[in-house]
KOLLUMGU-525409 format. One record per atom (N, C-alpha, C, O, CB): x, y, z. Coordinates in steps of 0.02 Angstrom, whole numbers, padded with zeros to 5 digits, always signed. Each point is the difference from the previous one (the first is absolute). Glycine has a CB too. Example, Ala and Ser with C-alpha at 12.3 -4.5 7.8 and 13.67 -1.06 7.14 Angstrom:
BEGIN
+00660-00284+00390;-00045+00059+00000;+00045+00060+00000;+00052-00001+00033;-00147-00058+00029;+00077+00112-00098;+00042+00059+00003;-00039+00055+00037;+00025+00055+00008;+00034-00087-00116;
//
This chain:
BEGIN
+05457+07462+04963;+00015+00062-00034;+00004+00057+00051;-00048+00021+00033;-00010-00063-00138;+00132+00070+00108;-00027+00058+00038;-00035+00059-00024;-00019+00011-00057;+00100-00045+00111;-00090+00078+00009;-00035+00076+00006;+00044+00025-00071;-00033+00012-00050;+00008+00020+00211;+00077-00026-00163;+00043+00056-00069;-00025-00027-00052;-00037+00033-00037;+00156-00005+00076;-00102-00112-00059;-00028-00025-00042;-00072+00009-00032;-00019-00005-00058;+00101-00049+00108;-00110+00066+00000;-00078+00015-00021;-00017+00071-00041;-00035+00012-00049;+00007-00078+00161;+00069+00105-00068;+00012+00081-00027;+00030+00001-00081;-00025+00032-00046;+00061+00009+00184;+00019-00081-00142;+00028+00001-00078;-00057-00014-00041;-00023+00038-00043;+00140-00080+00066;-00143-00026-00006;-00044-00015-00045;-00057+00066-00011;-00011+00025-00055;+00036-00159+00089;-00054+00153+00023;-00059+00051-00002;+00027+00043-00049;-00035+00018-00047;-00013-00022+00165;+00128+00030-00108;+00025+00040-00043;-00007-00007-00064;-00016+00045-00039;+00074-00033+00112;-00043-00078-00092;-00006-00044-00065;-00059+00005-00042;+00001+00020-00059;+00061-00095+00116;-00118+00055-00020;-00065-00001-00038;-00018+00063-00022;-00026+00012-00055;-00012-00100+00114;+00054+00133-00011;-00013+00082-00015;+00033-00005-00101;-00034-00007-00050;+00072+00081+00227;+00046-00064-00169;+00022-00025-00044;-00035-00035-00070;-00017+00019-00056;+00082-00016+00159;-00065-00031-00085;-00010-00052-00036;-00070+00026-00030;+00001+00000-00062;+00073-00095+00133;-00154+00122-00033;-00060+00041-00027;+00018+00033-00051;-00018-00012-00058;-00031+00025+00153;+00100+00047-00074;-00007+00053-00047;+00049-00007-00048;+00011+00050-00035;-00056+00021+00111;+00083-00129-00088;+00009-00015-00064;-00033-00031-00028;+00005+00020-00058;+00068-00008+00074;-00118-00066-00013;-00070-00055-00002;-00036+00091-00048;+00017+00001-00060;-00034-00135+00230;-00014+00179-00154;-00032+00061+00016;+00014+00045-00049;-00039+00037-00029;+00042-00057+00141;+00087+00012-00124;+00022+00045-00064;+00007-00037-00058;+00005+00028-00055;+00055+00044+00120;-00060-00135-00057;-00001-00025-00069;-00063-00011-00030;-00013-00006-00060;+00109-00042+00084;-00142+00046+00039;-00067+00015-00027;-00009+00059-00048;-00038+00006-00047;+00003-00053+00150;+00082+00089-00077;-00041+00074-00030;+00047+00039-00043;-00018+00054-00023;-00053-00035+00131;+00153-00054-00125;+00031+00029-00049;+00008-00044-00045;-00003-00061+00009;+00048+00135+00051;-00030-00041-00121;+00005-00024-00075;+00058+00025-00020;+00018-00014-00057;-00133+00011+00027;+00150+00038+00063;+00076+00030+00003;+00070-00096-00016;+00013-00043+00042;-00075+00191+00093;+00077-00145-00180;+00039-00064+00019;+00057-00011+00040;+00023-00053+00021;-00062+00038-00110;+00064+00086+00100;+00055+00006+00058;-00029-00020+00063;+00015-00048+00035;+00043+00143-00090;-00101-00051+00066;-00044+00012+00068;-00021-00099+00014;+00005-00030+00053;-00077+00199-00088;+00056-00189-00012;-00028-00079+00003;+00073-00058+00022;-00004-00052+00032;-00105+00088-00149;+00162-00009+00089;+00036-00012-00005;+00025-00002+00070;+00007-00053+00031;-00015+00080-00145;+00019+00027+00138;+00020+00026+00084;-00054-00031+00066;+00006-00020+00057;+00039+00150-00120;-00090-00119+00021;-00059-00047+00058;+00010-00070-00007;-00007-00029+00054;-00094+00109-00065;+00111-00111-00027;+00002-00097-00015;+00084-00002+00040;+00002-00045+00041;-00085+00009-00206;+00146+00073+00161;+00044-00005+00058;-00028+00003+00061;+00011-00045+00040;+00064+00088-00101;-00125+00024+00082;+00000-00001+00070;-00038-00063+00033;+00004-00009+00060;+00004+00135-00071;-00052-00180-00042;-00018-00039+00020;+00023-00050+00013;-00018-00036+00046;-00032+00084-00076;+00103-00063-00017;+00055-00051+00002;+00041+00016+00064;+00014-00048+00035;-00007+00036-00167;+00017+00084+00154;+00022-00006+00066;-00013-00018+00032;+00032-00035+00040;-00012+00077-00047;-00096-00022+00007;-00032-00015+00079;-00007-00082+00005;+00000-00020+00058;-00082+00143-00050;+00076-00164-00051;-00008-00065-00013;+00068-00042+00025;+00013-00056+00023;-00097+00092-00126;+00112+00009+00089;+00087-00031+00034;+00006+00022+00072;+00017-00045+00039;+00058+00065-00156;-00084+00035+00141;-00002+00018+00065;-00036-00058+00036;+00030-00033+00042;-00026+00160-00068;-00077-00140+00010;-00038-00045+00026;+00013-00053-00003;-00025-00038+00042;-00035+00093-00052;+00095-00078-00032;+00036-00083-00011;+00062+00006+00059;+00000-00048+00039;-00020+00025-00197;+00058+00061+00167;+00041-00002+00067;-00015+00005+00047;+00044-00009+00042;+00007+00036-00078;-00119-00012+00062;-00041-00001+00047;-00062-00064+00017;-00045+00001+00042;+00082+00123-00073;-00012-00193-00031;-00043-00028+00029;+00004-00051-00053;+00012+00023-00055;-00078+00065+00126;+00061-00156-00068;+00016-00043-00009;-00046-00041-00059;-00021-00058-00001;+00075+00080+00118;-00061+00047-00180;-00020-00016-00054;+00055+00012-00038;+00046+00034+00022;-00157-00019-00002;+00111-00044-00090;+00027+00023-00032;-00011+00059-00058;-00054+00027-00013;+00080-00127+00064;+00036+00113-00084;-00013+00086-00032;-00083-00034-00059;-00057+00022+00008;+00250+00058-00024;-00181-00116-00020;-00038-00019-00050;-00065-00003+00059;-00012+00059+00013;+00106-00128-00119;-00120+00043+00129;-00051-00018+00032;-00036+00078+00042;-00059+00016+00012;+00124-00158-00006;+00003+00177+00008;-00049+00066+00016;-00012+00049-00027;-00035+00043+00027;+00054-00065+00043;+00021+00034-00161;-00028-00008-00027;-00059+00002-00034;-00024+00056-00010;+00095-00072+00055;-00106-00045-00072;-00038-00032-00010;-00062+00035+00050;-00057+00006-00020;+00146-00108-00024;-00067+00125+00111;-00070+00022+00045;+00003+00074-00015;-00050+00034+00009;+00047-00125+00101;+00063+00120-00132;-00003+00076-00002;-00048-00011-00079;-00048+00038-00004;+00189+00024+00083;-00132-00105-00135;-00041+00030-00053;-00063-00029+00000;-00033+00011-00051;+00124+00012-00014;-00125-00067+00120;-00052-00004-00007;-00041+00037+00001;-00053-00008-00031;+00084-00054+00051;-00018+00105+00011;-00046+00072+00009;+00014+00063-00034;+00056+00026+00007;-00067-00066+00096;-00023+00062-00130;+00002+00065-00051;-00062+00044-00009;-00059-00018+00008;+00136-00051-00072;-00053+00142+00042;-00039+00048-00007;+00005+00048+00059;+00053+00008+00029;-00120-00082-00099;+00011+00105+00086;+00028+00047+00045;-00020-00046+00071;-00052-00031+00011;+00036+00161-00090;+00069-00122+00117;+00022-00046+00068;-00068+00032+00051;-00007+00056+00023;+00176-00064-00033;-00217-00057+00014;-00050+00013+00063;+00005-00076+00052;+00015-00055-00023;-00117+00145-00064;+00090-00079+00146;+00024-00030+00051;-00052-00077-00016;-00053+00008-00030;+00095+00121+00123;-00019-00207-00069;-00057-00055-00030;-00056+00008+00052;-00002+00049+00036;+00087-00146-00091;-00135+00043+00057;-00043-00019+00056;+00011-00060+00005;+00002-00036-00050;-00081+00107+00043;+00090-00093+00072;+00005-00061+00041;-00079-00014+00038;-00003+00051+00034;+00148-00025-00013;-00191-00053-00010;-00067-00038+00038;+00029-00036+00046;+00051-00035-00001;-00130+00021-00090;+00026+00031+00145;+00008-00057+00046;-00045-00034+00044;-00026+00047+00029;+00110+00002-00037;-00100-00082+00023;-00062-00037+00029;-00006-00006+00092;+00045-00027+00033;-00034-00050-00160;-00041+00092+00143;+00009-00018+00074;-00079-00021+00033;-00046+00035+00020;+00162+00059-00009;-00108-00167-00016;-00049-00034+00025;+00009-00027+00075;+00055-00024+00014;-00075+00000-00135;-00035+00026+00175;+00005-00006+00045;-00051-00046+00018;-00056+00011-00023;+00115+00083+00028;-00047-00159+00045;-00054-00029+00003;+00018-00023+00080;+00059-00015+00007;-00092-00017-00150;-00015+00026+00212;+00025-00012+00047;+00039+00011+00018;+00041-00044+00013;-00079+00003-00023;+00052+00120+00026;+00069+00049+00020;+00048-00041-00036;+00040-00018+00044;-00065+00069+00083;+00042-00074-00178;+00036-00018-00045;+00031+00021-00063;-00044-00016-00040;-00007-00037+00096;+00082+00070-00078;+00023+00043-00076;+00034-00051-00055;+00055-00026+00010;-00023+00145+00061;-00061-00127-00112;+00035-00034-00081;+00045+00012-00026;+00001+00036-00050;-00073-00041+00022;+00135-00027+00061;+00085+00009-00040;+00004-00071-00041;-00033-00051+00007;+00113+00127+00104;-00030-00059-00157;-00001-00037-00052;+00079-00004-00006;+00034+00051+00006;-00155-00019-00061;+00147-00096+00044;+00075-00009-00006;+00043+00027-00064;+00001-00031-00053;-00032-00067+00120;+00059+00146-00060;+00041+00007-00080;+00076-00043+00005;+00050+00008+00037;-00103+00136-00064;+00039-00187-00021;+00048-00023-00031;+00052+00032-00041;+00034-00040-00032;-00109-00026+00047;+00088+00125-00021;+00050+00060-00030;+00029+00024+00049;+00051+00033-00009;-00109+00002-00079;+00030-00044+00155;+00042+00056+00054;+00026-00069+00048;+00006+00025+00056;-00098+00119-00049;+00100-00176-00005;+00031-00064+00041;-00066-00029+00041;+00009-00014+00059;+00129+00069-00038;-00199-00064-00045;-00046-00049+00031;-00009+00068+00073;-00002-00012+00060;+00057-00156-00114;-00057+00214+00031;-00016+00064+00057;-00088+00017-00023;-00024-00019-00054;+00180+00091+00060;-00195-00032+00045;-00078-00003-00003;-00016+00073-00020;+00024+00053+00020;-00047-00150+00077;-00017+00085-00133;-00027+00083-00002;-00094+00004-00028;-00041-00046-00008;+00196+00093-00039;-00160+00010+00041;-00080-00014-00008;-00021-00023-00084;+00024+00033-00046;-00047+00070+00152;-00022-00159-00119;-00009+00013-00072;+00004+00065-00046;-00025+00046+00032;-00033-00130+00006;+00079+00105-00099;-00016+00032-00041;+00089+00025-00040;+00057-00014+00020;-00199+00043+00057;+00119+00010-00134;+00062+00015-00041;-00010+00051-00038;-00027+00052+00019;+00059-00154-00022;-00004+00087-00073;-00019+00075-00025;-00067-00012+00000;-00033-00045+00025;+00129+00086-00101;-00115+00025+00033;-00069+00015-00033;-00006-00008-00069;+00002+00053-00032;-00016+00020+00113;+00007-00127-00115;-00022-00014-00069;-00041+00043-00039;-00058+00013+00016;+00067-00111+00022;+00026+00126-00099;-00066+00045-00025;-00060-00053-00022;-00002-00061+00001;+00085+00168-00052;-00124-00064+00033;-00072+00001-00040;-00040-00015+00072;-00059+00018+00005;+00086-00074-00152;+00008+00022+00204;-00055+00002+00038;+00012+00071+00074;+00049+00034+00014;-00069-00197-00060;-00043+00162+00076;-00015+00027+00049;+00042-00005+00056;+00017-00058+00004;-00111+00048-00051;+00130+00059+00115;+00035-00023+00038;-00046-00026+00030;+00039-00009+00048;+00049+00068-00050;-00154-00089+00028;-00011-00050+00032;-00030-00068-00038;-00039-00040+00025;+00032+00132+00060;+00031-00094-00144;-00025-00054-00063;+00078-00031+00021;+00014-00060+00001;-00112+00129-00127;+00155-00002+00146;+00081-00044-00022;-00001-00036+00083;+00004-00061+00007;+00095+00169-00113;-00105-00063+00163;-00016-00046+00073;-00007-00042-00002;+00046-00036+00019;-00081+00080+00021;-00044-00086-00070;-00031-00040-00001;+00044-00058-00031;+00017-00048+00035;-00116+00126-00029;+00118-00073-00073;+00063-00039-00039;+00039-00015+00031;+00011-00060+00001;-00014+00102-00078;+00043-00001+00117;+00052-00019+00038;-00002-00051+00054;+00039-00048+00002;-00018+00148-00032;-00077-00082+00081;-00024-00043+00033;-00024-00069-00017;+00024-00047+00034;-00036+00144+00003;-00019-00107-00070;-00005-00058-00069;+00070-00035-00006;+00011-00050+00035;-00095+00128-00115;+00125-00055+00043;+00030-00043-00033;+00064+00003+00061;+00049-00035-00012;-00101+00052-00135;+00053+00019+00206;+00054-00002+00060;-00009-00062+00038;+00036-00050+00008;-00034+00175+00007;-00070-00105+00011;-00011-00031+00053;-00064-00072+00005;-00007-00041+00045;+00058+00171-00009;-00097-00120-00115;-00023-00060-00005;-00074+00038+00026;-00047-00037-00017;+00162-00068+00037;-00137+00161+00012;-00068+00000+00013;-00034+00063-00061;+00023+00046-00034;-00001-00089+00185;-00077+00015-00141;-00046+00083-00029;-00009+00052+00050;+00017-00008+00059;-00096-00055-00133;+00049+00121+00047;+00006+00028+00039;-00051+00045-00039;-00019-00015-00057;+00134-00019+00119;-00136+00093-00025;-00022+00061-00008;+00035+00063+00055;+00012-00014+00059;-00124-00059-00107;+00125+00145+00016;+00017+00052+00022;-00068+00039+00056;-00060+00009-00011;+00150-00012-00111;-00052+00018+00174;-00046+00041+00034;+00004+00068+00003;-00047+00040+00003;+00041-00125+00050;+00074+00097-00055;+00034+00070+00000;+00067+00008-00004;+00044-00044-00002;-00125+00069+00059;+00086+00043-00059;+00066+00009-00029;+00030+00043+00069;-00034+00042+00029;+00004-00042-00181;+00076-00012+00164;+00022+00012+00094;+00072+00046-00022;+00015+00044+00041;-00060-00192+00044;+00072+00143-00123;+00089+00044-00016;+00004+00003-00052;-00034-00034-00039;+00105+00002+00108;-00029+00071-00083;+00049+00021-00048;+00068+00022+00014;+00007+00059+00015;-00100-00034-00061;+00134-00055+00044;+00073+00006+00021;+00038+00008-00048;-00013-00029-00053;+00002-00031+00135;+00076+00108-00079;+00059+00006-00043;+00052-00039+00039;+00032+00022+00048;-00063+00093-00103;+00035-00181+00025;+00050-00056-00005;+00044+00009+00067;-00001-00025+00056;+00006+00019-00195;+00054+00080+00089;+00023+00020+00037;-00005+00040+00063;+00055+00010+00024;-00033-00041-00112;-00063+00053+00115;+00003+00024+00064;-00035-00075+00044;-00027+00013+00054;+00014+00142-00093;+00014-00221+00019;-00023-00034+00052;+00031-00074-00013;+00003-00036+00049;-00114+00116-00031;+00134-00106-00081;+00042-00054+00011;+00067-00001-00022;+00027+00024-00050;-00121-00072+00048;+00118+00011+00055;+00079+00016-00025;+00038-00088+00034;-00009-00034+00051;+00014+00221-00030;+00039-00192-00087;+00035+00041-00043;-00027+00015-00069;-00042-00030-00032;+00129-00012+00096;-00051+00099-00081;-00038+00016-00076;+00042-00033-00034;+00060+00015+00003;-00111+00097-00001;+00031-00158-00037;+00051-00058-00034;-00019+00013-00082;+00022-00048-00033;-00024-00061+00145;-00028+00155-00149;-00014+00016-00051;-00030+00069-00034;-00042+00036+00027;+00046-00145+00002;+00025+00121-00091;+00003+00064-00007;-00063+00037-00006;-00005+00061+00004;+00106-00087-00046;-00146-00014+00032;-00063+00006-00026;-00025+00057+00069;+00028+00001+00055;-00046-00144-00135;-00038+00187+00059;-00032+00025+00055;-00079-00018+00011;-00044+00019-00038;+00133+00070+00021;-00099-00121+00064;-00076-00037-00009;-00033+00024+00064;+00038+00024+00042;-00006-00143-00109;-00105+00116+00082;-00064+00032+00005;-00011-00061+00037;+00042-00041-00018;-00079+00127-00086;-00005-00111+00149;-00018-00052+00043;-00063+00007+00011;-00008+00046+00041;+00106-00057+00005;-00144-00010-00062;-00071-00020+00001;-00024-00020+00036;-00047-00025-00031;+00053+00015-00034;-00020-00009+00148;-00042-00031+00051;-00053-00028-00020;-00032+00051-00013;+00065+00016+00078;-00076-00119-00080;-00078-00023+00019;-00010-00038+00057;+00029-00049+00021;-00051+00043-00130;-00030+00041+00135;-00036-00078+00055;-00042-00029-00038;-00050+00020-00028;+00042+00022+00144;+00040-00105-00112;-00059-00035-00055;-00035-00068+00031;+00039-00023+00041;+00038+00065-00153;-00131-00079+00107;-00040-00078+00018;+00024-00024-00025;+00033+00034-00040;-00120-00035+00057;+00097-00078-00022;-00014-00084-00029;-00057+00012-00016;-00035+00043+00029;+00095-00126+00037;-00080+00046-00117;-00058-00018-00031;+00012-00074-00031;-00049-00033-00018;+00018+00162-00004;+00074-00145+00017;+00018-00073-00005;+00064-00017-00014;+00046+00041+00003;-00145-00057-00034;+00106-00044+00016;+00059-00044-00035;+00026-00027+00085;-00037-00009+00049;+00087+00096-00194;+00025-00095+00141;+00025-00048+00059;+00087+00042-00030;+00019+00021-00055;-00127-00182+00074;+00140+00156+00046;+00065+00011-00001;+00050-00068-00050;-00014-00060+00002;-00018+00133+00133;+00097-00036-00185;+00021-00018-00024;+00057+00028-00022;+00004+00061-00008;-00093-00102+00009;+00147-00007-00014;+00050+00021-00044;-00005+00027-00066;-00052-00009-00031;+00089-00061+00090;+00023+00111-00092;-00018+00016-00055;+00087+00020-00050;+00053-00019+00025;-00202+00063+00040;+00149-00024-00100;+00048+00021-00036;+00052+00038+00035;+00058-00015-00015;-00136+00010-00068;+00065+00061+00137;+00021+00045+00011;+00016-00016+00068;+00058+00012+00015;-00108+00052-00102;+00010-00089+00138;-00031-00012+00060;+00007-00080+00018;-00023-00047-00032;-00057+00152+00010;+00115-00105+00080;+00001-00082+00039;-00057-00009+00046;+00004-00035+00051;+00124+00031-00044;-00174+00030-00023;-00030+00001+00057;-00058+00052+00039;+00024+00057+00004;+00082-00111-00013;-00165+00050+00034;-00042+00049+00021;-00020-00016+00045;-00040-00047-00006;+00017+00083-00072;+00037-00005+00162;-00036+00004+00064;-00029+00049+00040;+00027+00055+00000;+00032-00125-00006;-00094+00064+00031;-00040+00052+00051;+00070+00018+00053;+00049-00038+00004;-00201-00028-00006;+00147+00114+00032;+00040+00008+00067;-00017+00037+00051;-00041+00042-00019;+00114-00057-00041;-00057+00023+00137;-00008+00047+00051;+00038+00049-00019;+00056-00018-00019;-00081-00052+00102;+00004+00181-00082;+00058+00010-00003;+00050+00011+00048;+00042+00043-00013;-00092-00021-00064;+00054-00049+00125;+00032+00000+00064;+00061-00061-00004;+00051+00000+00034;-00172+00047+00032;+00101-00107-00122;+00068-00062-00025;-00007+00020-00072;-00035-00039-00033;+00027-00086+00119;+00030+00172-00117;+00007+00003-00047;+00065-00048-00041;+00057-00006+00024;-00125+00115+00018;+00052-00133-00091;+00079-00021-00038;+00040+00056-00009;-00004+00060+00013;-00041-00147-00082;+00092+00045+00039;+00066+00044-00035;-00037+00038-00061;-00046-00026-00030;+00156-00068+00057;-00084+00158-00041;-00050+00044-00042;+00030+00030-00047;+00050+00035+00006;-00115-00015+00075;+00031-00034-00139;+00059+00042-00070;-00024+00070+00010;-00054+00021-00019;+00063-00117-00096;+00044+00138+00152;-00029+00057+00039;-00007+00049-00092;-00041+00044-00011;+00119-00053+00187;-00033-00014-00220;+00026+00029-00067;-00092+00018-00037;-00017+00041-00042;+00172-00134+00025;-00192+00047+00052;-00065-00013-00016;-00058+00025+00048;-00051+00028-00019;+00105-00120-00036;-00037+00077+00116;-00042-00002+00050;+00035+00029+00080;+00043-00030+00032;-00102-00075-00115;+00045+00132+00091;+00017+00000+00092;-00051-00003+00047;-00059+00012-00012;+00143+00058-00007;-00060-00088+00076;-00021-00005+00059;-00077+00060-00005;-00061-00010+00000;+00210-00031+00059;-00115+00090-00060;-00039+00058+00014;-00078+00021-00043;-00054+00023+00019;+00184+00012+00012;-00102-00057-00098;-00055-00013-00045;-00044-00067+00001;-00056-00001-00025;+00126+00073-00038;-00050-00110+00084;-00044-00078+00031;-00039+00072+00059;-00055+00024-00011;+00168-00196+00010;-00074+00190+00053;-00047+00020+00060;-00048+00071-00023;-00042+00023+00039;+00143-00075+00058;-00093+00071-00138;-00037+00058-00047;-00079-00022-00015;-00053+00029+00009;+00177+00001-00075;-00101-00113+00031;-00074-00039-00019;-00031-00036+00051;-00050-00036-00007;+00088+00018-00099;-00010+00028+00153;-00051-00018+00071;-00025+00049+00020;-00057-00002+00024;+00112-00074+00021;-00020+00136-00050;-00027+00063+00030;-00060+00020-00057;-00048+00023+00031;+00173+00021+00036;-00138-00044-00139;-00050+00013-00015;-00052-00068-00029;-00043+00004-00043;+00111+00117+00032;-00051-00176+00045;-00057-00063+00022;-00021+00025+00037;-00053+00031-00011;+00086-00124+00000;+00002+00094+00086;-00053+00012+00045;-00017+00065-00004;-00020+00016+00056;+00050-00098+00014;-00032+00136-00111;-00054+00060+00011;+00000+00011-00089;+00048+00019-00033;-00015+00054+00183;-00087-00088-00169;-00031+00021-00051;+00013+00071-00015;+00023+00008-00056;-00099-00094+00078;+00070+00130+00006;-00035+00080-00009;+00100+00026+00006;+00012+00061+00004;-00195-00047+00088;+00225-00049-00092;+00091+00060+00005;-00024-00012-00099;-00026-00040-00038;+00184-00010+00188;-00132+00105-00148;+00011+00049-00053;+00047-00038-00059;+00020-00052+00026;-00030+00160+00065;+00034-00102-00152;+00036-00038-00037;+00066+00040+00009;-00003+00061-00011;-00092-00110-00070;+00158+00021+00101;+00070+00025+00036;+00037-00009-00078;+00001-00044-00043;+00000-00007+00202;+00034+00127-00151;+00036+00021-00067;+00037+00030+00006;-00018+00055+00022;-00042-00058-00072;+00137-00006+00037;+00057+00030-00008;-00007+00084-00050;+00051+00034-00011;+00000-00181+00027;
//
């Protein structure tokens, strides 16, 4: 995807909020009327931009409703013997990134960590801290969806289980980050793997926030 491409879309989601935003908040049937087009545009714009179809995107523009707030994504970053816990996604071509996903309601963001890690990568775990907070967009790219999401850091322990496949995931290994794999950067980058080394080895850096 290129750099412009990324920009339309950013353009898009903008879009795409504050009609999400006005249909929240008018009862006007014209006005409802004019907002459910601009969504349908933007749904077609984005279908020429990417290798869904119109029905299917769609389907992701009405999943979400009411007034447009950005999702939460969790993420786990376990380290064991200058080592870090990537986990294979099977959605991005068998590319690595750190356990975790959205944030499930009713529970806690480190109740949803913990889950993720669980059912990703096959171990338990417990949270130690909470190390970032990132806006998606200013740190992974490409922005391949309209959605605007919030990124969650934990350093978190094993406390048990054993590495395993799963639904989502081919796979869970330790790594150096110096041989890192191929990386669903869409998920994870380089820089944020070296973020959770930087607050392993020093307890006392501060929680890093966009």
């Amino acid at each position: 995807m290129t750099e412009l491409t990324s920009k339309i879309i950013d353009l898009l989601r903008k879009i795409k909020a504050n009609a999400q935003t006005g249909l929240h908040f008018t009862s006007n049937p014209f006005e409802v009327e004019r907002y459910r087009e601009i969504t349908d545009l933007s749904a077609e714009i984005v279908n020429e931009l990417s290798d869904k179809d119109i029905p299917e995107v769609k389907l992701i523009f009405e999943e979400d409703h009411g007034y447009a707030t950005p999702k939460v994504d969790v993420r786990g970053c376990i380290i064991q013997d200058n080592k870090i816990l990537l986990v294979k996604e099977t959605a991005d071509g068998g590319r690595w990134t750190l356990p975790g996903g959205w944030a499930d309601v009713n529970l806690s963001p480190a109740e949803n960590v913990i889950r993720e890690i669980r059912e990703e990568s096959g171990f338990e775990s417990k949270v130690l801290r909470l190390i970032a907070v990132h806006d998606r967009n200013l740190h992974n790219r490409p922005i391949t969806t309209l959605v605007h999401i919030y990124k969650m850091f934990f350093l978190c322990e094993i406390t048990g289980g054993e590495a395993c496949k799963s639904i989502e995931t081919g796979g869970a290994e330790f790594f150096d980050p110096e041989s890192l794999p191929e990386l669903s950067v869409s998920r994870t980058t380089a820089e944020q793997i070296r973020m959770a080394f930087r607050h392993h080895n020093n307890p006392n850096l501060n929680c890093e926030f966009d």
